[in-house]
Residue, then its C-alpha position, 0 to 999 in steps of 0.5 A: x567436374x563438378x565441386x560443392x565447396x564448405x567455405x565458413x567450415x574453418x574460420x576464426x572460432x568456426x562458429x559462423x553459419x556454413x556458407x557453400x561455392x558451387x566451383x564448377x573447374x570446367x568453366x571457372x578454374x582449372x586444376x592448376x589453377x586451384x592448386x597454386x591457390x592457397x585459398x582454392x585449395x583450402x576449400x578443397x579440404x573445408x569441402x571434405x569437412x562439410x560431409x560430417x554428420x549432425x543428429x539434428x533431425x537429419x533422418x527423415x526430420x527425426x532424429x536418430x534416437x526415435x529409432x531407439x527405445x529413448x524416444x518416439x517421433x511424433x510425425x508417423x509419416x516420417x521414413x524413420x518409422x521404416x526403422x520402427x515397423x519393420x518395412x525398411x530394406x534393399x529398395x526402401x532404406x533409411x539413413x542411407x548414406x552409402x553414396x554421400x561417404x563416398x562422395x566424400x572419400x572421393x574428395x578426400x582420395x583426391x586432396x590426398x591425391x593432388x593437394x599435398x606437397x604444395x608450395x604456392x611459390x606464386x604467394x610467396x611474397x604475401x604478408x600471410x605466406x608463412x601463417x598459410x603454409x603453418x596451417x596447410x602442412x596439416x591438410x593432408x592430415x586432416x582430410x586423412x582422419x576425415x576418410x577414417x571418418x566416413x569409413x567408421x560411419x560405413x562400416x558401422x551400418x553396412x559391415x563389410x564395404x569396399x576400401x578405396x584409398x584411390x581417385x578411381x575412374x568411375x568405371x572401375x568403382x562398379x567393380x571393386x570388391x568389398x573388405x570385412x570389417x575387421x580390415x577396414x576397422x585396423x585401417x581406421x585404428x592404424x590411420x589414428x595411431x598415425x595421425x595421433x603421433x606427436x606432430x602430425x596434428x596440432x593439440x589445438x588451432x585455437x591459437x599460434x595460427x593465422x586464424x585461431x581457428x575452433x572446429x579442426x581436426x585435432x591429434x585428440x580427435x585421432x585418438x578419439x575415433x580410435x577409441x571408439x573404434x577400438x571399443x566397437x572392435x571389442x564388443x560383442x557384435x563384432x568378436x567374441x569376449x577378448x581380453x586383448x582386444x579389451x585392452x586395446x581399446x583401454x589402451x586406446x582411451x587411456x592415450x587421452x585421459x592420461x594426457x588430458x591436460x595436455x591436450x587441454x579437456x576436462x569435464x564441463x558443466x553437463x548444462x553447458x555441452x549444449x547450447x550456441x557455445x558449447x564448440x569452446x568447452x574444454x570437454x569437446x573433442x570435435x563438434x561438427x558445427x551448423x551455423x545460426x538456426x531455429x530450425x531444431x527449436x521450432x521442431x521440438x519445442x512443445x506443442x502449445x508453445x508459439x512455433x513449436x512443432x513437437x517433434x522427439x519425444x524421450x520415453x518412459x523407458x529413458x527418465x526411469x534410467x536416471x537415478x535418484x540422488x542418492x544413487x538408487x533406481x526409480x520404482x514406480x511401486x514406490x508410492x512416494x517416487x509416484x507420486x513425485x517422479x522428477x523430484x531427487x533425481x539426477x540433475x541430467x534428467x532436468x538437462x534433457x528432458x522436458x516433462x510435466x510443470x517444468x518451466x520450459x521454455x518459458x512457462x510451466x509445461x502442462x503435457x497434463x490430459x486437457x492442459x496446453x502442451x498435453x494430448x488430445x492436442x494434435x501432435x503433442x507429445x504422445x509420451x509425456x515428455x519433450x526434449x529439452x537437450x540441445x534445444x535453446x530456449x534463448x530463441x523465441x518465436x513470438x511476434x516480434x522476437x528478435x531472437x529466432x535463430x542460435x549457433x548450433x553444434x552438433x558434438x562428434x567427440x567429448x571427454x565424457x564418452x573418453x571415460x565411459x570407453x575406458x571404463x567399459x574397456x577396462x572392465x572387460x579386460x580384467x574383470x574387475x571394476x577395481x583393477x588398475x597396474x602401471x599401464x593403466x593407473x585408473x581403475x574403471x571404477x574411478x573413471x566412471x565415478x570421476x563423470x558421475x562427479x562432473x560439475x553441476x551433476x555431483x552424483x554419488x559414486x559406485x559403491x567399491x564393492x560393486x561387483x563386476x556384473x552390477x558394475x556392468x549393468x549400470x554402466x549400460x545405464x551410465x552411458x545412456x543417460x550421460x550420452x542421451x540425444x547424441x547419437x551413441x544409443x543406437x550403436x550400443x544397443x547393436x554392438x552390445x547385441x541387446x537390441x531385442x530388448x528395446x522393442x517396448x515402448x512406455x509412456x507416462x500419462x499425465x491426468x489432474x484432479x483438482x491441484x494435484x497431477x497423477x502419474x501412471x506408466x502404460x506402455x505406447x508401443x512394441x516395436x518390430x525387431x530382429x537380429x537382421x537389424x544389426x546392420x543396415x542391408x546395402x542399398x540395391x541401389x549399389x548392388x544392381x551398379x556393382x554385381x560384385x558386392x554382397x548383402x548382408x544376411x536376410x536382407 
């Protein structure tokens, strides 16, 4: 059998680049041999971090985004488009990671199965035998969130999967029936609540281990994903309106708010989420992290720039989401607002998006019709806009640069989305912005007004009147521009069951006369949408190896 093993996956402060062992037990090391090894075994627990998942650009050189109404990739011969044009299904899949989350499962069942209960009595006289068997007493724990993990991200795409918590025998894989949903999304909730238990897993590794280790699985990333969990269980794909299951999901996210400071988060400055350091803000949760690379800057910086490619180009649709400074929606019929589109607007808008006469990376952009960076350039943006967020222009591609490659980390949790959870939550269940008791002592207005407040944003908050449908449409809004580029809009707009109201696509054209840049709104493209699109058909694939499973509907 055959191992691919993550060895850089939890060292010290976990921002190194991920270097990988091809350990083949057959012809190098027996199992023995790797279980009484305290280092062979902690590879096979880092080798079930490395099936995380990033968003940089991970499906067919695109990122996930595109697939929404936030962004437009601007290479059509990506297989992203199959999501765009309709064309994608059983035999032509995209982000199709059925096999891969087993692959992990697997290796997580078999930690599970054959690396627990050890004492590496062989070691036992080793200076570090005790700071080893400090941090190993975790593994089990975590390699259990990690396949509550992969299950969430299966169940999400696919619905209902099978539920395999066994090192099964190949030939009895392709037998298994599949669980609903609603059973694997309890199991995930009650694995959480588990791993989320005082002692099951550490607040931190940052100190008191051996390594001092940043990028581990943590009791907060437990409580975490069953927030998020929760919160999917509640939304409108899954049940109907239900107030208790509302409140679970309140309940669940108010676990970490009401205990953030002993868990160590608070809100960061927005700007620093997302460059080489971000994995040490107190805002993260759980980052998956990608080593030293260039590779997303050379993707995305703008066209005209030396090295860049374009590649997500964030939509019309996407900076009108960003309000005012003073709290209101942008109006194009406002001759003023027009006239000057980017200028009091919320600071995030500057933080994600890249659009005309910014200085960015270095230059001032001129996506204008003719200018450096603008159409009728091959590949320029055909939106008007270039993503800014993640992407660092500390790197450069100029003759000479030494500056080619930054740490990249890729955020699977933070604070922010915390809040956002809760307040959906909480607004739901008692049908008041305002509501809060002795269990829940924040108000769903509160949580949403403390982000808007978050350093180097300072956005006024919601009005204390606000009625529950208004609050509701802006807190949509909210967490669009709060989570833009990190993977969530995708999923909301399914889980909102809103997703027929993404299927038009607008751009901004960008033209000068003399001194002076003229903005107008057109739209770029509708989109092919239907309600089958909920879910992701099973790979046929799983269905000719397993005649047991069952399609989802349409497909």
């Amino acid at each position: 059998m055959k191992k691919t093993i993550m060895i850089a996956a939890v060292l010290p402060v976990f921002l190194s680049g991920c270097d990988f062992l091809n350990c083949d037990e057959s012809s190098i090391y027996t199992k023995d041999e790797i279980l009484e090894s305290y280092e062979r075994t902690k590879q096979l627990v880092t080798n079930v971090y490395s099936y995380l998942p990033n968003g940089f650009c991970n499906i067919g050189g695109a990122m996930q985004d595109a697939a929404t109404d936030d962004a437009v990739h601007v290479y059509r011969t990506s297989v992203l488009y199959r999501f765009i044009d309709g064309t994608w299904g059983p035999d032509h899949t995209v982000d199709d990671v059925w096999s891969t989350y087993y692959e992990g499962i697997r290796a997580a069942n078999r930690c599970i199965a054959e690396a627990s209960d050890l004492t590496f009595e062989d070691w036992e006289n080793n200076d570090n035998y005790e700071d080893w068997m400090n941090e190993y007493r975790y593994y089990g724990n975590e390699v259990r969130f990690l396949r509550a993990y992969f299950y969430f991200e299966l169940i999400r795409r696919y619905r209902n999967v099978p539920l395999v918590l066994d090192v099964m025998d190949p030939e009895d894989v392709n037998d298994i029936r599949q669980s609903s949903f609603d059973e694997i999304a309890q199991f995930i909730v009650d694995e959480c609540e588990y791993l989320g238990e005082e002692g099951r897993l550490p607040e931190s590794f940052a100190s008191g281990f051996y390594n001092n280790e940043i990028g581990r699985v943590t009791r907060g990333a437990a409580l975490a994903l069953r927030s998020r969990m929760t919160l999917y269980m509640a939304s409108p794909l899954h049940s109907a309106d239900n107030k208790a299951k509302w409140k679970n999901a309140a309940r669940a996210a108010y676990d970490i708010i009401g205990n953030a400071s002993g868990f160590g988060y608070s809100l960061s400055q927005y700007s620093a989420l997302f460059g080489a350091q971000n994995i040490l803000q107190p805002e993260v949760i759980l980052a998956r992290p990608m080593g030293e690379t260039g590779t997303f800057e050379s993707a995305n910086f703008p066209i005209g720039v030396t090295g860049g490619k374009t590649s997500t180009c964030p939509t019309e649709n996407l900076v009108e989401a960003y309000e005012m400074t003073d709290g209101s929606r942008f109006d194009w019929t406002d001759a003023g607002m027009k006239a000057s589109p980017y200028e009091n607007r919320d600071p995030r808008l500057a933080m994600t998006i890249a659009y005309n006469d910014m200085p960015w990376p270095v230059n001032n952009l001129e996506i204008y019709e003719g200018g450096s960076n603008g159409l009728p350039l091959n590949n320029a943006t055909v939106t008007g806009y270039y993503l800014k967020k993640y992407v660092n222009n500390e790197i450069s591609f100029e003759a000479g640069s030494t500056s080619t490659a930054r740490h990249h980390n890729w955020i699977l949790f933070r604070y922010g989305e915390i809040l956002l959870n809760y307040a959906e939550a909480m607004v739901n269940a008692f049908d008041s912005p305002t509501y809060s008791d002795a269990e829940f002592p924040v108000s769903a207005l509160e949580a949403v007004n403390m982000l808007r407040n978050r350093p180097g944003v300072g956005m006024p908050p919601y009005p204390s009147d606000i009625s529950k449908e208004d609050f509701i449409e802006r807190l949509k809004n909210e967490r669009r521009v709060e989570l833009a580029f990190e993977g969530h809009r995708f999923w909301d707009v399914r889980r909102w069951k809103e997703l027929d109201e993404t299927a038009r696509i607008y751009r901004v054209n960008v033209t000068k006369v003399s001194n002076t840049f003229i903005y107008e709104k057109s739209l770029y493209e509708t989109r092919t949408l239907s309600d089958r699109m909920y879910f992701y058909p099973i790979p046929n694939t799983e269905m000719y190896k397993n005649g047991n499973l069952i399609q989802n509907p349409n497909w």
